[in-house]
N, C-alpha and C positions, 0 to 999 in steps of 0.2 A: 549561372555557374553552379546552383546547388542544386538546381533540374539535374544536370549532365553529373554531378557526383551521385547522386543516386541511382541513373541511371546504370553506371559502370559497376558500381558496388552489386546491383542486382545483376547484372549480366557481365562478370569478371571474362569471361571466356572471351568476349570481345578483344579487353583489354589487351590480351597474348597476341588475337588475329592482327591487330594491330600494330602492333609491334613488328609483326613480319611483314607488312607493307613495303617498308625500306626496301626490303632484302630481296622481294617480289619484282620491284621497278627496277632497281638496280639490273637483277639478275635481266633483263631484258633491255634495260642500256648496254650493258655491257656483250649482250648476245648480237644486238643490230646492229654492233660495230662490223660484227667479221670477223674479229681478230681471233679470237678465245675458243676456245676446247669449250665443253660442256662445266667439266670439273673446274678449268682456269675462271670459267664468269662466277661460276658457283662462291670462289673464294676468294673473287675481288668483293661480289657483291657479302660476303662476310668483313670482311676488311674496312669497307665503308662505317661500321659501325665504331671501329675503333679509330675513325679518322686518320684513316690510314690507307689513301686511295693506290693502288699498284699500276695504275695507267694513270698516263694524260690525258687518255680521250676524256670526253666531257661530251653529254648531250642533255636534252631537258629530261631523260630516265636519269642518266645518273647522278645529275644535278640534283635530281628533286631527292633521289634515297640520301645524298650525301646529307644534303640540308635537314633529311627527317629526321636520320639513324644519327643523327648529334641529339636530337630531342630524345631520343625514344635512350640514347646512353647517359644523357644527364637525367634524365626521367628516374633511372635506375641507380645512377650512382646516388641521387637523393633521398630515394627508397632504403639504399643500403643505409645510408647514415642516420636516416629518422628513424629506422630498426635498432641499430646501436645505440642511439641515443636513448630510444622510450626503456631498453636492458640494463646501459645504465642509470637513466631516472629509478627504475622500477628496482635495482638494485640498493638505492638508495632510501626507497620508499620502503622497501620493506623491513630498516634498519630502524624505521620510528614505533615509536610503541602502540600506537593508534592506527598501525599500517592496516589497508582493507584493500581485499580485492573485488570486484564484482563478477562472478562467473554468467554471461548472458550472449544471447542470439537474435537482440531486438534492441530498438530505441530504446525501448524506457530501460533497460538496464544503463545503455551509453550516457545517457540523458543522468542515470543518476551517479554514475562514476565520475561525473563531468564534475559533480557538485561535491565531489571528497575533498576535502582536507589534505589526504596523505595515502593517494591510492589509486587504482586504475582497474580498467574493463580488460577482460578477457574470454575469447572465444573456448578457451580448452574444457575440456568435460573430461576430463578424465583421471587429474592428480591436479591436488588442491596447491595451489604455489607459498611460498614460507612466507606467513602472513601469522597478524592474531584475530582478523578481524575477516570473516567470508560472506557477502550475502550471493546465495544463489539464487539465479532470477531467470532461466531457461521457458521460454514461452510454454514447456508442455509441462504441468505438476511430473508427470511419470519421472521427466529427464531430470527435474531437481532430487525427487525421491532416490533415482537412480545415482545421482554424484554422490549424493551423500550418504548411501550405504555402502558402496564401493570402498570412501575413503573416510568410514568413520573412526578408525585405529589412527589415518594421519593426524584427524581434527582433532585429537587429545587435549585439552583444558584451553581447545581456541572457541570464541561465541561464531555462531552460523548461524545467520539470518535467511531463513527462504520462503520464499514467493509462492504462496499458493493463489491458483486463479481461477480454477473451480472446485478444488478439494477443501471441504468442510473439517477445518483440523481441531474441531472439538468431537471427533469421531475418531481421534488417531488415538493409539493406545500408550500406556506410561512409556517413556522413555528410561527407565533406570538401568537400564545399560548401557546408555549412552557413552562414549567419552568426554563427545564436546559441549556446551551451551548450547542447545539449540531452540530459538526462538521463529514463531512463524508467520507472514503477513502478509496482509491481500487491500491491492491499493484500493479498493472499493470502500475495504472498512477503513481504511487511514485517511481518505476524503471525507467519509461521514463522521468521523472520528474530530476530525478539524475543524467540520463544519460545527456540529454543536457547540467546541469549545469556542468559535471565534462569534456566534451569532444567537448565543443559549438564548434559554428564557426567562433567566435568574429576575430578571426585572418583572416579570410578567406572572410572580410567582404564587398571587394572591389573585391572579385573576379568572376568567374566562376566555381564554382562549382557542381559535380554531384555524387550524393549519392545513392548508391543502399539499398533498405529496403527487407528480403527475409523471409517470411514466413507468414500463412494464419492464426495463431493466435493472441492471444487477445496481444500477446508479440509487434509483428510487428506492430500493428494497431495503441498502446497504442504510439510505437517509431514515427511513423508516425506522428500523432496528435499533438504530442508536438515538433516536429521538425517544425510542417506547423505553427502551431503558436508561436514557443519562436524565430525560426531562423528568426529574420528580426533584421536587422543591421543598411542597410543603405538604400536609393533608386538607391541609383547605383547597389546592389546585383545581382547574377544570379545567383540562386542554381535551380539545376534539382533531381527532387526526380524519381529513376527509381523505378518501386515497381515489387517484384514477387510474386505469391502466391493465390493473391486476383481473386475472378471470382464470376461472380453473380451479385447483386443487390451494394454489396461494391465495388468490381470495377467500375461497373459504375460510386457511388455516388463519390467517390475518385476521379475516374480518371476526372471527371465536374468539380471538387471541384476549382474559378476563384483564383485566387493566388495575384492581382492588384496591380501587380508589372512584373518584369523580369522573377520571378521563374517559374519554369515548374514542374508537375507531366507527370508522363509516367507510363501507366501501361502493362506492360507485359506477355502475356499472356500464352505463351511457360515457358518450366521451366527454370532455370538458365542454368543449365549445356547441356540442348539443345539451350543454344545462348548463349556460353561461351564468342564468338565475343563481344557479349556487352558489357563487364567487361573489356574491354583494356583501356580506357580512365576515367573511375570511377575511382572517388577520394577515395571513401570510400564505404566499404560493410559490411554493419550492418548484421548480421544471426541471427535469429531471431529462430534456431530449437537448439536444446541441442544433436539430433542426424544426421549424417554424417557432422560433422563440418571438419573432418580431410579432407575428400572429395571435402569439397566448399574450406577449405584455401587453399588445394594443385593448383584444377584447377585455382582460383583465380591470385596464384603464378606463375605458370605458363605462365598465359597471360598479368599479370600486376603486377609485381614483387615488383612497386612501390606503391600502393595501401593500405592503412589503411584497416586492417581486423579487423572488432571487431564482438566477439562470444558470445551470451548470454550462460548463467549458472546458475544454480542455486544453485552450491557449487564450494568455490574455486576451478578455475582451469587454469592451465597456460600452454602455447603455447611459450610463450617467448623465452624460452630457448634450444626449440626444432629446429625452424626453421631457416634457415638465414635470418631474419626479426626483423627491430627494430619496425614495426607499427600492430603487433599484439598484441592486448589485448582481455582481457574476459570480462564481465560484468555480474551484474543480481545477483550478492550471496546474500541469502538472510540474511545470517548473517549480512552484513553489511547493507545491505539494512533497514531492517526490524526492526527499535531501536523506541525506547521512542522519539528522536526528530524529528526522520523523520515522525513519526504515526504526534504527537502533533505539530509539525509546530508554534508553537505558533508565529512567527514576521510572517509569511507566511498570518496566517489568522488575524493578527492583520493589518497588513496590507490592506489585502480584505476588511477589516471591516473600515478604513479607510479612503478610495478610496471611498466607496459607502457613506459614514457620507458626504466628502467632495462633492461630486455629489447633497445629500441632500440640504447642503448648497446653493452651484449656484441655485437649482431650488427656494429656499426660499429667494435667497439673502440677506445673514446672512452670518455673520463670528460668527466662534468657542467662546466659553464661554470656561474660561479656566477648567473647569469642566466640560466636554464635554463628559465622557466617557459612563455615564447613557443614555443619548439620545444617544451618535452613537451604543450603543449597543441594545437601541431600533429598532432603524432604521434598524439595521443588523435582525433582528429575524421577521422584514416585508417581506422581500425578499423571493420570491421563490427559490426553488435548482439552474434554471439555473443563475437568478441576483446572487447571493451568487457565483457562479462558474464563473462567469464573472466579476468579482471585484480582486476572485483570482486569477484569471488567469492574468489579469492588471498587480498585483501585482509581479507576477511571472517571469512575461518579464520585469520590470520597473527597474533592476540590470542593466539592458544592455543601458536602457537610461541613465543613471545614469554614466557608464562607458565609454560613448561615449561622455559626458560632459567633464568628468575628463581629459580624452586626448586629449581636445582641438576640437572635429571633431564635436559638437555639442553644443550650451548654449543653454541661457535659451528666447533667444532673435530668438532664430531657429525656421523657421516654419515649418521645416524639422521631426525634433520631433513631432511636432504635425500630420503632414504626415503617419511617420511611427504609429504612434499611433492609426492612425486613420484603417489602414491598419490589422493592431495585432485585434481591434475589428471587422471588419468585416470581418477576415477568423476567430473569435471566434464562430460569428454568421454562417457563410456558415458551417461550420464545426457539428456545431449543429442544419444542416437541415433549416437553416432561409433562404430567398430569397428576393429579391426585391419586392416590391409593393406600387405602387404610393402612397396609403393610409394606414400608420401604422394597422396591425393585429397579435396582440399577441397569441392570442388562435390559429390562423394559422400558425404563425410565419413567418409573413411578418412586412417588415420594409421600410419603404422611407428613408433612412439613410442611405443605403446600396448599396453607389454612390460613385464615385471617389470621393476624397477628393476634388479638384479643383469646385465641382459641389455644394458643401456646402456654407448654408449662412455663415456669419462672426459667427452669434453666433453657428451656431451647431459648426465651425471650434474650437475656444475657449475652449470649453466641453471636447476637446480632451487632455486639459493643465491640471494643478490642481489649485485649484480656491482660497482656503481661506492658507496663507504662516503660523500659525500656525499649522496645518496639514499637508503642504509639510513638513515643521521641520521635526516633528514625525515620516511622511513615511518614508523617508530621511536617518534616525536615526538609522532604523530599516535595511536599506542595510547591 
């Protein structure tokens, strides 16, 4: 049954042909009688649909359209009231305070409308519907950029969430003319986003570690990135990231990419399984393809039986029970993945928003008003996509300071923390192509800041702290 609804959903035109099949046989029952005009069969064979036959005759045409055209009219009258219904649901919906629409033209939008609270999918691209809550999620970046310049006077003081899916939106310029909230995401980075947070290496934080990453799409890349920046621990660490996959202009930039600290990148240029040798002393091998996974866990097993295997997916699937292994898992479903919290984030970018209010401050030398949220939300809509991306990402790793407090292995008196902080922003920056240059350049993306931490004055050192203790509160609050 869910073969044939996709099929119809892609070829609706059918649907209509369909439809006039009744009125097709009919018209041809009602012809091989003899009895009827042209016009007279034309209008029994309409008539049938309203079960409302105008003859007696009866033959297997007009039997079969009569029998249809009751399908093909309760078809429709069903249609009409599941149309009413969803108008007034949606009428309803829109009356809660957390109401969200999804504007999209694909599963994974339906997929995540599925999972609202208090809201529903919608094909329209053209006028936003009376909501507080928008994420747009139209398969082309152009058509999201497009809805929401269109209707960015209607968005007025409502949050807009939108889907980029090859647009780099730490390249997008400040917003402070905006109206609305707008926040931006790309489920690549919200899977590797997830992935660190549910499988980190906070345990592993004092050791040597080496982690293989295998494959050459946006999956591997996305794991990549947010391992080189969330995984920092401590300054004693040694993680080695081995990578497969990558060749070109991305290996290069990866494999330069300075780590200023212990860790190491390694990029490998052979495939996996032509230097299977590699994988005997890996701690951990991320796969990063959905196809020959059975092929990389078995060799895997094979040569390092101890070894953490984890397999991207993009619907449940499980390994567990198959192999003699307790360190295989799956990741990447996007059912789980893909909800109202993980899209909206909201402590995520309250936070971001935060970080950079409090940043504000030190440069003005000001502490917070306790009514603070008007101006840090100005302040937030000055920032360009990558300031805005780099407050979040702070944000992002600052669980890990925050837990390394709690156990004693770090206060607030540490200048270690500030070390490591210092460390997290400047693989932010290497990461996103910044480099060293004696002389600050933004348009180039050159930074004089972009120096061991030991090589900093006292005040840039400090910068690396949070500056106004109403604000740490808040952050804080929000772990």
């Amino acid at each position: 049954m869910g073969i044939i609804k996709k099929f119809f959903k892609r070829h609706r035109a059918l649907i209509y042909f369909a439809a006039l099949i009744p009125f097709f046989v009919s018209c041809y029952g009602y012809y091989i009688t003899g009895k009827f005009s042209f016009w007279e069969f034309v209008y029994a064979a309409i008539a049938v649909y309203f079960v409302n036959p105008v003859s007696e005759d009866v033959n297997a045409f007009i039997l079969f359209g009569e029998i249809t055209s009751v399908i093909v009219t309760a078809s429709i009258i069903l249609s009409v009231l599941k149309y009413a219904y969803a108008k007034i649901e949606h009428f309803f919906i829109r009356l809660r305070k957390d109401s969200t629409v999804v504007y999209t033209d694909n599963d994974l939008g339906y997929a995540l409308a599925s999972s609202l609270k208090h809201g529903y999918a919608t094909k329209n691209d053209s006028r936003p519907e009376k909501v507080k809550n928008h994420i747009v999620m139209f398969e082309d970046d152009a058509k999201n950029i497009t809805f929401y310049s269109q209707n960015e006077t209607r968005l007025k003081d409502q949050k807009v969430y939108m889907m980029m899916s090859e647009l780099d939106s730490t390249l997008l310029k400040a917003t402070d003319t905006s109206e609305a909230d707008l926040h931006f995401f790309n489920t690549n980075e919200l899977l590797a986003r997830d992935y660190w947070k549910k499988y980190n290496l906070y345990d592993h934080k004092r050791d040597s570690f080496k982690i293989a990453i295998i494959g050459e799409n946006d999956v591997a890349e996305a794991i990549f990135k947010y391992g080189y920046l969330n995984n920092l621990y401590t300054l004693e660490q040694s993680f080695e990231y081995h990578i497969w996959g990558l060749t070109g202009a991305k290996a290069t930039f990866i494999g330069n990419l300075p780590t200023e600290n212990n860790d190491k990148i390694i990029i490998h240029k052979e495939s996996p399984f032509e230097s299977c040798d590699s994988f005997r002393n890996i701690d951990r091998v991320i796969y990063c393809h959905e196809n020959n996974s059975i092929d990389m866990i078995q060799m895997i097993l094979y040569v390092n039986p101890t070894a953490e295997i984890h397999c991207y997916f993009k619907e449940e699937t499980s390994y567990e029970d198959i192999y003699d292994s307790d360190k295989i898992i799956t990741f990447g479903a996007l059912d789980d993945l893909l909800t109202e919290e993980s899209v909206k984030n909201e402590s995520l970018y309250l936070q971001g928003k935060l970080f950079n209010y409090d940043y504000s401050l030190r440069y003005s030398e000001r502490t917070a008003p306790s009514d603070y949220k008007n101006e840090m939300e100005n302040e937030w809509k000055k920032l360009s996509g990558f300031k805005k991306s780099s407050s979040i990402a702070r944000a992002d790793h600052y669980w890990i300071e925050m837990k390394l407090k709690e156990d004693g292995i770090l206060s607030d008196e540490d200048e270690d923390a500030l070390k490591i902080e210092h460390i997290r922003w400047s693989r932010f920056h290497f990461i996103n192509h910044w480099s060293y240059a004696e002389k600050r350049d933004n348009e180039r993306r050159r930074h004089n800041l972009l120096v061991p931490y030991e090589q900093l004055a006292r005040s840039e050192k400090e910068k690396d702290g949070i500056y106004d203790a109403l604000i740490k509160k808040d952050i804080e609050r929000l772990i």
